[in-house]
Every structure is written in C-alpha cells, then in structure tokens.
C-alpha positions as CSV (number, residue, x, y, z in Angstrom):
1,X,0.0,0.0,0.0
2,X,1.4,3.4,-0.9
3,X,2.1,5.5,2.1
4,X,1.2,8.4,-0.1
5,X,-1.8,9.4,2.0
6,X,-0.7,9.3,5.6
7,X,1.8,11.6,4.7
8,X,-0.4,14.0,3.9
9,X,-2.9,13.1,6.8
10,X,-0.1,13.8,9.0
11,X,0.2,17.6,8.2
12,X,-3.2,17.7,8.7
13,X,-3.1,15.7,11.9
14,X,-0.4,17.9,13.4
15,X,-3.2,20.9,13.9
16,X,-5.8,19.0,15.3
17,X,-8.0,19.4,11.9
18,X,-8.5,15.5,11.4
19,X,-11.8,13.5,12.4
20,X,-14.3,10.9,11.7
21,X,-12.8,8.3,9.4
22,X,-9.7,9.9,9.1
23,X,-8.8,10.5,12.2
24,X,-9.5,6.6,13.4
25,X,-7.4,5.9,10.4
26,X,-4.4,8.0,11.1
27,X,-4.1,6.9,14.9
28,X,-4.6,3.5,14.2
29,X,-1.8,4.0,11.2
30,X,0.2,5.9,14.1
31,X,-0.2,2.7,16.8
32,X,1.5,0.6,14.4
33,X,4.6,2.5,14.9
34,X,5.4,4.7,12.0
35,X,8.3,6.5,12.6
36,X,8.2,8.4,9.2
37,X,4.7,10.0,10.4
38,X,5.7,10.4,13.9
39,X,8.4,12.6,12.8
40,X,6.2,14.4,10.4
41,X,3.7,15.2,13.2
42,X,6.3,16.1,15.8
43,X,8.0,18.5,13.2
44,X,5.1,20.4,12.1
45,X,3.6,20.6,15.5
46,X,7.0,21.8,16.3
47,X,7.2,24.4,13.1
48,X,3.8,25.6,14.4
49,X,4.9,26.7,17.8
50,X,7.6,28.2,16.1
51,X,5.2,30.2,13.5
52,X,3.1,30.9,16.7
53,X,6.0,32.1,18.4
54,X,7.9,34.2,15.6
55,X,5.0,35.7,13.4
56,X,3.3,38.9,14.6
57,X,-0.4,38.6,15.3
58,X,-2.7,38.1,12.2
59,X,-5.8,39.9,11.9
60,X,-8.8,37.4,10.9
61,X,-10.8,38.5,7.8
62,X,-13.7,40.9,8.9
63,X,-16.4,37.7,8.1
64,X,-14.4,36.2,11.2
65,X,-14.5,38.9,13.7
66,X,-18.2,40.0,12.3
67,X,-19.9,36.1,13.3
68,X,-17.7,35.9,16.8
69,X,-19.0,40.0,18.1
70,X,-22.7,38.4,17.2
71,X,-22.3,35.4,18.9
72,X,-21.0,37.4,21.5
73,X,-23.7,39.7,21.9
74,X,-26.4,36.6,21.9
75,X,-24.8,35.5,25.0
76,X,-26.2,35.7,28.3
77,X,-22.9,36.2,30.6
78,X,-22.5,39.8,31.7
79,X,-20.8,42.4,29.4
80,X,-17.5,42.5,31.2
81,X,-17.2,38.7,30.5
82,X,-18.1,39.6,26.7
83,X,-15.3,41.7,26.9
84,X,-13.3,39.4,28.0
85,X,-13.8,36.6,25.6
86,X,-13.2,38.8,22.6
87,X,-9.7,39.0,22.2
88,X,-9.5,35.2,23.1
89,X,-11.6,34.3,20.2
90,X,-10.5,36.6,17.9
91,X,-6.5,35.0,18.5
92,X,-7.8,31.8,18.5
93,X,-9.5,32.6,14.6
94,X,-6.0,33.9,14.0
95,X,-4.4,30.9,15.0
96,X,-6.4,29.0,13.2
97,X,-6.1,31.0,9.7
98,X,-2.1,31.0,10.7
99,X,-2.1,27.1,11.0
100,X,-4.4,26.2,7.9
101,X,-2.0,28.3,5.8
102,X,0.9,26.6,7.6
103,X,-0.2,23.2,6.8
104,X,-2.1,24.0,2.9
105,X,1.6,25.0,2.3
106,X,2.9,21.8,3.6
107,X,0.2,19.6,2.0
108,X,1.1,21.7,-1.2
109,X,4.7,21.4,-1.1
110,X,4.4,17.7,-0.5
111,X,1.8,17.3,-3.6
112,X,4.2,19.5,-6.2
113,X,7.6,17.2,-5.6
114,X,5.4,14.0,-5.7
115,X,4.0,15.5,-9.1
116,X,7.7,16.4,-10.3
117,X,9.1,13.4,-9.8
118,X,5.5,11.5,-11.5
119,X,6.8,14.1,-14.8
120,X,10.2,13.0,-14.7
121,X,9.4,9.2,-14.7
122,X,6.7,9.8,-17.4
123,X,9.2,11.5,-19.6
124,X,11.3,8.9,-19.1
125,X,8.9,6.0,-19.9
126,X,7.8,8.1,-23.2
127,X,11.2,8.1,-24.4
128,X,11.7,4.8,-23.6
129,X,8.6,4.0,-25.6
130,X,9.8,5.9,-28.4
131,X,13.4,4.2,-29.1
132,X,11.1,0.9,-28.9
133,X,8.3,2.2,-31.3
134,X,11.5,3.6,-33.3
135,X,13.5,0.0,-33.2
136,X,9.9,-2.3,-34.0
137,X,9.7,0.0,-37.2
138,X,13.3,-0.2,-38.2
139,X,12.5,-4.2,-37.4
140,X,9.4,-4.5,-39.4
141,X,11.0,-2.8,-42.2
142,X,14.2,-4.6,-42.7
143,X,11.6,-8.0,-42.3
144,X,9.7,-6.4,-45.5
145,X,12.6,-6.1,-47.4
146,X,13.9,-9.3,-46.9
147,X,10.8,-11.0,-47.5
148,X,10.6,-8.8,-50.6
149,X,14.4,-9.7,-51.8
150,X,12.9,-13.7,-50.9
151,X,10.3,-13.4,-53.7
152,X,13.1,-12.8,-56.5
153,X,13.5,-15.6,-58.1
154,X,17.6,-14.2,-58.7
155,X,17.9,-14.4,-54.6
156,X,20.8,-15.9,-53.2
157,X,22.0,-16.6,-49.5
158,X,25.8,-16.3,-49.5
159,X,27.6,-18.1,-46.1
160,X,30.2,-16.3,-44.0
161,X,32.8,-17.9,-42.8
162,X,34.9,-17.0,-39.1
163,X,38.6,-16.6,-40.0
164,X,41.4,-16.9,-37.8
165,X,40.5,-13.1,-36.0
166,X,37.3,-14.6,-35.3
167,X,36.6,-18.5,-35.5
168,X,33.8,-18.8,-33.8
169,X,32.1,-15.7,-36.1
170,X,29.4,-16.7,-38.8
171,X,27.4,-15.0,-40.8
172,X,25.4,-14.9,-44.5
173,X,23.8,-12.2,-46.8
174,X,20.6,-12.2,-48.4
175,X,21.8,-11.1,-51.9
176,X,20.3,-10.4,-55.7
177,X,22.7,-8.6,-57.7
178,X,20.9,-6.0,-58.8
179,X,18.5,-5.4,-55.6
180,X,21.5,-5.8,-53.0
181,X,20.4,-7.5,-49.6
182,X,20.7,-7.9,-46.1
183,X,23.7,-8.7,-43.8
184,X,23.5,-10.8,-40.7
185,X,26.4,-11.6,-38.4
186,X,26.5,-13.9,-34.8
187,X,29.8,-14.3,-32.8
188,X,31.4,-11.4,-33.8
189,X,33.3,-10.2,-30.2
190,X,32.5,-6.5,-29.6
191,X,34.9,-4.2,-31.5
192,X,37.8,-2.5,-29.1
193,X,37.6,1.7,-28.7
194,X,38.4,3.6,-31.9
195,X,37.1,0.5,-34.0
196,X,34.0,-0.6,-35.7
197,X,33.7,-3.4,-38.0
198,X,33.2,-2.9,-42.2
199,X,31.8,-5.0,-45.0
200,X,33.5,-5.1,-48.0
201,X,32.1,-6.3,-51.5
202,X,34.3,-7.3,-54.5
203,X,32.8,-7.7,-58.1
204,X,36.4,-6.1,-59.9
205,X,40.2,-6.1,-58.6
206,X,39.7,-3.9,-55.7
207,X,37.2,-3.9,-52.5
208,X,34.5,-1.7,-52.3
209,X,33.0,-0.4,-48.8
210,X,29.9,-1.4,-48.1
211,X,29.2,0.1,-44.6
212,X,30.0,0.1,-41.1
213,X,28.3,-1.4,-38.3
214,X,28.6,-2.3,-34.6
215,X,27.1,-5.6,-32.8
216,X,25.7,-6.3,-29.4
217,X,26.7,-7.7,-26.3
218,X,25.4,-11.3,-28.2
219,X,27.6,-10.4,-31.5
220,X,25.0,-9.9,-33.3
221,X,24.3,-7.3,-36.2
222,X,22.3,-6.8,-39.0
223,X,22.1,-4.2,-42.0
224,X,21.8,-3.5,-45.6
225,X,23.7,-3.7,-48.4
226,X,23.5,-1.7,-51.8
227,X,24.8,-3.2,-54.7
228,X,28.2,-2.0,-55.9
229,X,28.4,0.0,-59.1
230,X,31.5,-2.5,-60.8
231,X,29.1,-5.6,-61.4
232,X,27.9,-8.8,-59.6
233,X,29.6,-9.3,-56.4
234,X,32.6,-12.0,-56.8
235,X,33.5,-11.9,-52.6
236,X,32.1,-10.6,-49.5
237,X,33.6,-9.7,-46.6
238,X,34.3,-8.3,-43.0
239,X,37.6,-6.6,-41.7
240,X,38.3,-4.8,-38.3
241,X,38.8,-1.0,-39.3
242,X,39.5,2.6,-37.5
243,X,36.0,3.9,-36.0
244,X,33.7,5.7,-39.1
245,X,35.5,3.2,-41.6
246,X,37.7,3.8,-44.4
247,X,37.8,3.5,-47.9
248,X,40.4,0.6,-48.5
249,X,40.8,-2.5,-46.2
250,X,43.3,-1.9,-43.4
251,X,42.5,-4.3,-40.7
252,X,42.4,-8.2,-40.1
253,X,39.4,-10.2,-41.9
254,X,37.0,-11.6,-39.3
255,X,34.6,-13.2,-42.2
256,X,34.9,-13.7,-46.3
257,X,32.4,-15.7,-48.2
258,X,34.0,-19.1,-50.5
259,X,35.4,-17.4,-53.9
C-alpha cells in the first residue's frame, strides 16, 4: 500500500484538523509505529509553535470577527465577560487561519515534488517508448525487405565464414545482384575503442565499402547492403577498421564468403 496518504494526513493531523474516518485511520496507522509520520507530526507541531511564536499577530478577515461580536452579543454572561472573551476568540481565529496556511503550504509542497518526480518518470517511460516504437519500425522494415528480396526468383544466400580473428564468427547475406540485400552476423566479439567493423564487396580487382556497423553484447548485427556499381559481387567480406570506416581494407578479416 502506498504511504502516499498518511503523509499527507499527517500535516493535517499535526493541527488538530482530522476526524471521523480519518482520524480513526491516522491513529490507528500511528499505533503501528510509523516512525516516518511520527516525525512528520512532531515537526510540524514543532514548526507551528515556532510560526506561533515568531509571526506577529494576524488579523482574521472581517467575516471572522463580524460572526464571533454576534455570537457574543447573543450571550447571556455579563458584558464585562463579553469583553473578556473577545480578544480570546478573535487570537484563537488567527491561529487558526495561521495554521491552515501553515499546513495548505505543507500539504502543497508535499503534492508539487510527488508531481515532479511522476513528470520526470513519465518522460522517461515516453522516451523509452519511443526508441522501442523507433527499433519495432526499423525491425518490421528490414523484415519487409527481406521478405521482398525472398520473392526474386535471382535471390541468393551467401555463407560467411569466421577466420582466424574470429573462428567462432558466422554470418550470411541475403543477396540479388541488382537489388542488394541484407547482412547478418553472430559471434562477432565486440569491437575494441576507436574501432567498428566494415563490410567489403568485391565484383572487380579492388574492394569496395559497403558500410560500417557495430554488434551487441550477443555479437549480433544486421544491416543492408546496396549493390556496388563494378558488377555482380565475386567476394564478401568483413575486416576490423579505425572507427567511421575507411575506404580501402586496413585491418584483419573476421569473415569472407568461398570465392
């Protein structure tokens, strides 16, 4: 159960302004032993002996100090008694405007960083849902694509194989040579700092690039692949290169398809 409400009872509690339901509620909640809202009521019935204390004396509004003169007036006790009770009623209106202010503020303190912190985590959840909604499209897409490249009757799959940088690396293209296709790797380990892997296509005497990409903490990757402008595509394969690629080979082959 959220403790969300005694919390705010407690303020409330502290200046005497609890009862019926409530107020059983609260002291049975109290006789459990909550320290939390026995520090909260000793603090704020602390604060308002301090306010009572510290503030100069507040003048009730005029609709106060209007009801108690009549009620005064209806009495029967003699008029040097009247005179008497005023000033004890009209300080204890004051104290009792003093104190609802007191604990409104409290109670609306409380409310605005519980509501601050609900923002924050609703922010965060919508941006989570976001990347998701962003990834499931990117997904769905690439799915399409392959499906599409599947209904060719031209389509190849083209094997991978792990060289001696990786062994245990495998992967394979999807691949028509005038659509280009998909690439899919498993094993790779992650690249070091400064490095990212690149694919590599070769139809004539000298590799082309064919992108960058990164794989997850399973060594896993996926993305596509354009067809190269210097015909059908002879070789495929993967090297270790500087991070943002370059435009020749530089690095050691992790994967190369059979010539």
């Amino acid at each position: 159960m959220s403790h969300e409400p005694f919390d705010t009872l407690a303020a409330v509690y502290a200046v005497g302004a609890l009862d019926g339901g409530d107020l059983a509620r609260f002291e049975a909640h109290l006789r459990e032993g909550c320290s939390t809202c026995e520090t909260i009521v000793r603090e704020s019935s602390e604060a308002l002996a301090g306010l009572a204390r510290e503030r100069p004396p507040v003048i009730p509004p005029a609709h106060v100090r209007e009801a108690l003169i009549r009620r005064v007036d209806a009495s029967s006790r003699p008029r040097t008694s009247r005179r008497r009770w005023i000033p004890w009623a009209l300080g204890t209106a004051a104290a009792a405007v003093a104190a609802a202010a007191f604990t409104a503020g409290m109670v609306a303190s409380r409310y605005e960083a519980r509501l601050g912190v609900l923002a924050r985590e609703t922010a965060q959840v919508r941006e989570q849902l976001r990347r998701e909604q962003a990834l499931l499209r990117e997904e769905v897409a690439a799915a399409r694509a392959v499906a599409d490249l599947l209904r060719m009757p031209a389509t190849r799959v083209v094997a991978l194989n792990g060289l001696a940088a990786a062994p245990t690396a495998s992967g394979r293209i999807i691949w028509h040579d005038q659509a280009g296709g998909r690439l899919y790797v498993n094993g790779l380990p992650p690249a070091p700092e400064g490095k990212t892997y690149e694919l590599w296509t070769i139809a004539g005497a000298a590799p082309r690039p064919a992108g960058t990409f990164d794989v997850d903490t399973a060594g896993r990757a996926s993305r596509p692949v354009m067809p190269p402008d210097d015909g059908p595509v002879k070789v495929f394969a993967v090297t270790l290169e500087p991070a943002g690629g370059v435009p020749a080979p530089t690095g050691p082959m992790v994967l190369a398809s059979a010539k």
